[in-house]
VOPA-983627 format. One line per 5 residues: their letters; for each residue x, y, z of C-alpha. Coordinates in pm, 1 decimal, always signed. Each point is the difference from the previous one (the first is absolute). Layout:
residues N
a = X/Y/Z | ...
***
This chain:
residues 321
xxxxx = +1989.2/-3825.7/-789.7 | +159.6/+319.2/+140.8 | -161.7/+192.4/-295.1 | -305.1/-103.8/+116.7 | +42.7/+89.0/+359.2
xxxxx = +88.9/+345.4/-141.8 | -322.0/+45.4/-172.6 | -191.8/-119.2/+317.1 | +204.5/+256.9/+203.5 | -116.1/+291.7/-206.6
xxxxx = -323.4/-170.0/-72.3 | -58.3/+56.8/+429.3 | +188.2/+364.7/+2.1 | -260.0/+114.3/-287.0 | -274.5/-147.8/+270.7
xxxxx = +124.7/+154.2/+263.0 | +6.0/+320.6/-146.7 | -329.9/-73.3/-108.4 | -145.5/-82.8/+303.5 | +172.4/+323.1/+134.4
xxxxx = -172.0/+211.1/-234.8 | -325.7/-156.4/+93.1 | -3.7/+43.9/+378.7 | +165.3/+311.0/-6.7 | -323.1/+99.6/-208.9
xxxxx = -226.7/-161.3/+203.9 | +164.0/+184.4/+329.1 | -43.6/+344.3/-224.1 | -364.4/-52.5/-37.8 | -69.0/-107.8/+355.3
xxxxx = +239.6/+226.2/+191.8 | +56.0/+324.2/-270.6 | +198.6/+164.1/+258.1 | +229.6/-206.2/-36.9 | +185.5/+196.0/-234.3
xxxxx = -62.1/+335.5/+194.1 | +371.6/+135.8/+43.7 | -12.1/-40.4/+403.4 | -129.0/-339.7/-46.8 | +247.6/-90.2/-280.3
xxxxx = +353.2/+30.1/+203.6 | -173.3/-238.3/+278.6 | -92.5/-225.5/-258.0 | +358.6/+22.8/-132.2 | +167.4/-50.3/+358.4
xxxxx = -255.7/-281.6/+115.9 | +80.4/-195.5/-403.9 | +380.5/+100.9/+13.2 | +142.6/-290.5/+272.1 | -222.2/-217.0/-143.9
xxxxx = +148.6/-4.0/-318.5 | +321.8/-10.5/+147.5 | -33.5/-286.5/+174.2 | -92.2/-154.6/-259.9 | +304.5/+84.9/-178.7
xxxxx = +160.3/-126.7/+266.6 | -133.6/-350.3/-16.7 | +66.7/-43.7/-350.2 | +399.0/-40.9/-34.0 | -9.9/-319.5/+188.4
xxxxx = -317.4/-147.6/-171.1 | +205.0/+79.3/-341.0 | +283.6/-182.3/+108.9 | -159.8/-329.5/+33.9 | +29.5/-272.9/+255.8
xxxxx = -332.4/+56.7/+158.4 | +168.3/+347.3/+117.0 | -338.3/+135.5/+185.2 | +115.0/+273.1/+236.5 | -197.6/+28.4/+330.1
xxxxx = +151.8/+244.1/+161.1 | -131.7/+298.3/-182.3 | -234.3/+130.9/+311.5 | +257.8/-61.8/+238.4 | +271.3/+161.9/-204.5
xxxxx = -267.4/+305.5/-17.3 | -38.4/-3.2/+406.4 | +386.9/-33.7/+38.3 | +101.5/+277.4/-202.9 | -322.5/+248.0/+149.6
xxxxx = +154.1/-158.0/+369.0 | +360.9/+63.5/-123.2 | -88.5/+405.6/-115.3 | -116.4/+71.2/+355.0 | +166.3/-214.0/+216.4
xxxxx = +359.3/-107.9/-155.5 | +98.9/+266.4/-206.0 | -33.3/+275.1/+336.6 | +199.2/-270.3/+188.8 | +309.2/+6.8/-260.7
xxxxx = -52.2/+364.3/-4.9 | -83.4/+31.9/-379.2 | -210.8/+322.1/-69.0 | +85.0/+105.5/-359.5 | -266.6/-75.5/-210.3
xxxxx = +181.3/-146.7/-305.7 | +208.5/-212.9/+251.5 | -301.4/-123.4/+167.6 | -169.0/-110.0/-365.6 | +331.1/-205.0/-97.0
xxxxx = +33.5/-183.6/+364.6 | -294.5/-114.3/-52.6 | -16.3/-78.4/-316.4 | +331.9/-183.9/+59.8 | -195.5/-182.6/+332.2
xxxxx = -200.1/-125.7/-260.1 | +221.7/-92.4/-268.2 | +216.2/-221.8/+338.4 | -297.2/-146.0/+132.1 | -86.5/-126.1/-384.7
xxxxx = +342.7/-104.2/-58.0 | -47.7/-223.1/+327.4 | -346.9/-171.1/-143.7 | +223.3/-56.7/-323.5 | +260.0/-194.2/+174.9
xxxxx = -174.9/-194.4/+198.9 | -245.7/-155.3/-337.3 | +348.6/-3.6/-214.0 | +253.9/-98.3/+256.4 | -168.4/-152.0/+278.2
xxxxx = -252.5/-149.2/-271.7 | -288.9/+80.5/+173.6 | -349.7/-5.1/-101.5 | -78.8/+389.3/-136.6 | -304.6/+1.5/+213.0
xxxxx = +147.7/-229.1/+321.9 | +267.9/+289.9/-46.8 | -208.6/+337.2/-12.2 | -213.5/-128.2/+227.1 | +303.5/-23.7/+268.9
xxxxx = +147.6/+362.3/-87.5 | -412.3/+104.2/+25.0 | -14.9/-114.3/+314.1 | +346.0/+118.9/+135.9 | -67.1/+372.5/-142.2
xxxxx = -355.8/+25.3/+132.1 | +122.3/-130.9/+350.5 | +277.3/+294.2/-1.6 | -236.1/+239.7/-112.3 | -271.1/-73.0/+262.8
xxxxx = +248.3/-40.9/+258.8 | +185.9/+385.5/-104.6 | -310.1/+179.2/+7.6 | -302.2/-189.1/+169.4 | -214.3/+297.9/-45.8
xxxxx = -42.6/+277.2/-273.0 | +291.7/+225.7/+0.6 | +97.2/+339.0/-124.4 | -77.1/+245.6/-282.7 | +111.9/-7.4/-374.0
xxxxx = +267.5/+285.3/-84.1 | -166.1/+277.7/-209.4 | +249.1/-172.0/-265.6 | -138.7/-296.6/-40.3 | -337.0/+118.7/+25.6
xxxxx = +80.3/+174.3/-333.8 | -54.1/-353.3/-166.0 | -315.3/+0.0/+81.9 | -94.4/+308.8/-86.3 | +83.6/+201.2/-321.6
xxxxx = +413.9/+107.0/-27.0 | -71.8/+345.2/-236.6 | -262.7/-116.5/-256.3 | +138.0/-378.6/+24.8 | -223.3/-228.9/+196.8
xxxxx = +257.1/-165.8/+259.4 | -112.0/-360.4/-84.4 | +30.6/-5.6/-365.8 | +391.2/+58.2/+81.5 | +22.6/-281.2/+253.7
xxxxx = -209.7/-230.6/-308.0 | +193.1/+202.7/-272.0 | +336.3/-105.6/+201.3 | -61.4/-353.4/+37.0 | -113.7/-43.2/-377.2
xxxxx = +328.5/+222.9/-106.0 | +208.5/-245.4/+201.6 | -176.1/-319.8/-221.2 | +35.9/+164.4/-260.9 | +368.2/+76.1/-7.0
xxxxx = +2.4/-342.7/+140.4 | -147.6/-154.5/-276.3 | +302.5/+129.8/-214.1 | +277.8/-217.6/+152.2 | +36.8/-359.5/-60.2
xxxxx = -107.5/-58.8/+363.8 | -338.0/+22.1/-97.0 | -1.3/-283.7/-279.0 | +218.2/-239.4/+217.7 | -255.0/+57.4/+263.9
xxxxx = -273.1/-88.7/-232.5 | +205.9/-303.2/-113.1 | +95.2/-97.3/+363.7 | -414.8/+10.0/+38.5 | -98.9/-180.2/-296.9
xxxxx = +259.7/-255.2/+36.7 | +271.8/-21.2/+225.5 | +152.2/-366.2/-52.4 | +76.4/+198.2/-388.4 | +101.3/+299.1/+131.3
xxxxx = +225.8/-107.3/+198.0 | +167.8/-252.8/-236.0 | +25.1/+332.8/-237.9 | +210.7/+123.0/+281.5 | -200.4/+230.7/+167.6
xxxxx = +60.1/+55.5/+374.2 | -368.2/-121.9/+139.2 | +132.8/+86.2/+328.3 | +62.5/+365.5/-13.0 | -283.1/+87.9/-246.3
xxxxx = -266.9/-178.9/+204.9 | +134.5/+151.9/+299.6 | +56.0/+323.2/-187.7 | -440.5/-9.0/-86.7 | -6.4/-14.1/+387.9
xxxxx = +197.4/+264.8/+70.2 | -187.2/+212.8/-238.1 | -333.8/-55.1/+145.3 | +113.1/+92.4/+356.2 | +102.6/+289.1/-146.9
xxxxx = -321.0/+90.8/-165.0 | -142.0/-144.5/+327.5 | +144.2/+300.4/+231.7 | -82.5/+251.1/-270.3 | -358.9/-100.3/+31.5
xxxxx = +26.3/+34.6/+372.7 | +103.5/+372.3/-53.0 | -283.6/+64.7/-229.5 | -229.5/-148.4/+289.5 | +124.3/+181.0/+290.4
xxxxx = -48.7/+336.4/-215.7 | -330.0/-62.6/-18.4 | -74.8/-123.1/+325.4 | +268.9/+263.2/+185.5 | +67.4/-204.6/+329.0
xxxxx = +168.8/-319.7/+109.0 | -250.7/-279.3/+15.4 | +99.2/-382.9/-61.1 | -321.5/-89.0/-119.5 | +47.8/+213.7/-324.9
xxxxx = +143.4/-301.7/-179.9 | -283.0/-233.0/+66.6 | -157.8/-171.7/-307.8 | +204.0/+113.4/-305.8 | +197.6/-330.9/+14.8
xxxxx = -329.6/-203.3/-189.0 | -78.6/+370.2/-170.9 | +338.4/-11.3/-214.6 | -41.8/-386.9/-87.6 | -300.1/+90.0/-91.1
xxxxx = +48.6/+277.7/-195.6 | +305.9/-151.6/-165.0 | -163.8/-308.3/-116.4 | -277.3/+188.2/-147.8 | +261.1/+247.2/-182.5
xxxxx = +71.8/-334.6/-224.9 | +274.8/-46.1/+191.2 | +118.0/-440.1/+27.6 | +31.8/-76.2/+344.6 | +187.5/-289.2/-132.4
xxxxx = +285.4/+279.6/-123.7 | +117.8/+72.5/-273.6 | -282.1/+245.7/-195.4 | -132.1/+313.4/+83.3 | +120.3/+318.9/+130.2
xxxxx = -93.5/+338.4/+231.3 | -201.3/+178.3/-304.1 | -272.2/-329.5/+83.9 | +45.5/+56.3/+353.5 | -105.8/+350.4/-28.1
xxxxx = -317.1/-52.6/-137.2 | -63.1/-323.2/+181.6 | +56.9/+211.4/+356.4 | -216.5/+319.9/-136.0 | -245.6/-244.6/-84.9
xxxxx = -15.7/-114.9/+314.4 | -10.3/+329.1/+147.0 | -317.8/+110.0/-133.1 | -168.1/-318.0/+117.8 | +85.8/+71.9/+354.9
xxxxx = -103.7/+356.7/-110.9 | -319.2/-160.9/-164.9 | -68.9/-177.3/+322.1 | +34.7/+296.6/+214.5 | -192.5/+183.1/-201.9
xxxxx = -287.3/-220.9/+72.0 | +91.4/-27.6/+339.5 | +61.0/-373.1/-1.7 | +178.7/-107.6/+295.4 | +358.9/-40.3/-1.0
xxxxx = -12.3/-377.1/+93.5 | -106.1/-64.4/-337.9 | +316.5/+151.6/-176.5 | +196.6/-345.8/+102.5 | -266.6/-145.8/-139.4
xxxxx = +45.5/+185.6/-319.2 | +384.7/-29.8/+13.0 | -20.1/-336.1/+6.5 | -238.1/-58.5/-278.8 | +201.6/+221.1/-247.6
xxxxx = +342.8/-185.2/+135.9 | -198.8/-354.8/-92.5 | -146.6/+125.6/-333.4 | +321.9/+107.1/-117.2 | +108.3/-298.6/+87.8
xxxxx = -192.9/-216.9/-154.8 | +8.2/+195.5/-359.7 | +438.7/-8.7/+19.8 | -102.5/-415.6/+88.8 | -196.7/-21.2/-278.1
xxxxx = +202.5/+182.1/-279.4 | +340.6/-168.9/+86.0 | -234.4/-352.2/-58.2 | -128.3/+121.1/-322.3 | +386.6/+165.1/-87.3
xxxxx = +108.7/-356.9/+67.6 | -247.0/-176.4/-236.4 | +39.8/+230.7/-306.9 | +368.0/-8.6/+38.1 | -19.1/-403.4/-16.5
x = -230.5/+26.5/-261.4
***
């Protein structure tokens, strides 16, 4: 059974990254400027967050119990909100002390969504949905209009830092992080604790602290996609956070990713969020209206869906066979 579900998991990453390949052809051949070098490092800012966020949304998906995060886009607004308005107001100005208090704001504020699905026993999404509402009330009610302008620093990561394109080391950072992550036993109780955690926890892992540990990852991840955002948009604005909640289901779903836990991982989430990306690219490019991109969200979220539905059921039967 779980040999299965790891064929179907790379079965969907190797269709992902086809279906990357494809539209990112398909968006050379109708838009060839695309890969013009001032169009490039836009393309890299705009795809950077997105990917992120996606990232972001994956820990607590792995770690089973129907853990779907969403509070991404609020997390996103909070931590833009927090650079402009917060961080002046507790008087932090270094740079590298700004990235880690947020990053830490994050980190706290995904700790918080852990507890209250581990310890309070909460529904994931009943949960989320609270902290989602709670962050996007402070954030509206900090700065009720657009605010500020981004520090030449952190403008840098959207731009090119010497001959490195600023978001490939935001994306490069986030996958280094997996990766080393991916080395310590965390990372195979947390696929245990997602594939079954009535076993797991008989084994003697601590369910607790490693689902609440996935949590506290991706609002982590969460905050560093909210700095990659506000370098590319440069301001304060609370609506920059606004539909990447159904954008990293989405794109972490089609990466081959379970949502039932327990299977998958960021290098599927990658290519599930680029793929995405050059849809909405695909759509702009032939200036379909934006109202459609739910539309298109919501078809990819459904189709992936359907195919992890329909491979457990046929996992099932050839393992009773």
């Amino acid at each position: 059974m779980k040999s299965m579900l790891r064929k179907f998991s790379r079965s969907n990453l190797w269709l992902a990254v086809a279906l990357t390949v494809i539209l990112f052809a398909v968006n050379v051949i109708a838009l060839p400027s695309i890969l013009a070098p001032a169009n490039l490092i836009s393309t890299l800012a705009l795809l950077a967050p997105l990917i992120i966020i996606a990232f972001a949304a994956t820990p607590s998906i792995l770690s089973g119990g129907g853990g779907i995060d969403v509070s991404m886009g609020s997390m996103i607004t909070f931590t833009n909100v927090a650079m402009f308005v917060i961080l002046p107001f507790m008087g932090i100005q270094n740079p590298v002390m700004m990235v880690v208090t947020l990053l830490l704001f994050g980190a706290i504020i995904g700790t918080v969504s852990g507890l209250l699905v581990t310890v309070v026993r909460l529904q994931p999404i009943v949960a989320t949905l609270g902290v989602n509402l709670v962050l996007t009330g402070i954030s509206v009610h900090l700065m009720p209009t657009p605010l500020g302008k981004a520090a030449p620093w952190l403008k840098a990561f959207a731009g090119y830092m010497g001959p490195i394109p600023g978001p490939l080391i935001i994306v490069a950072f986030a996958l280094v992080l997996w990766g080393l992550l991916t080395l310590l036993p965390y990372h195979k109780a947390l696929l245990a604790v997602g594939g079954d955690d009535r076993a797991a926890f008989s084994s003697g892992l601590n369910v607790t602290l490693i689902r609440t540990l996935a949590y506290t990852l991706g609002g982590f991840l969460a905050a560093l996609a909210g700095i990659s955002i506000t370098a590319f948009v440069g301001a304060g604005n609370t609506a920059v956070g606004a539909n990447f909640t159904l954008i990293a289901i989405a794109s972490v779903a089609l990466g081959g990713t379970s949502l039932a836990g327990g299977s998958g991982g960021m290098i599927g989430t990658f290519f599930g969020a680029t793929a995405i990306f050059f849809i909405q690219k695909g759509l702009n490019t032939l200036a379909i209206s934006s109202f459609w991109f739910q539309v298109a969200y919501g078809a990819i979220l459904l189709a992936a869906l359907a195919a992890n539905s329909l491979i457990r059921m046929s996992a099932r039967k050839k393992a009773g066979e």
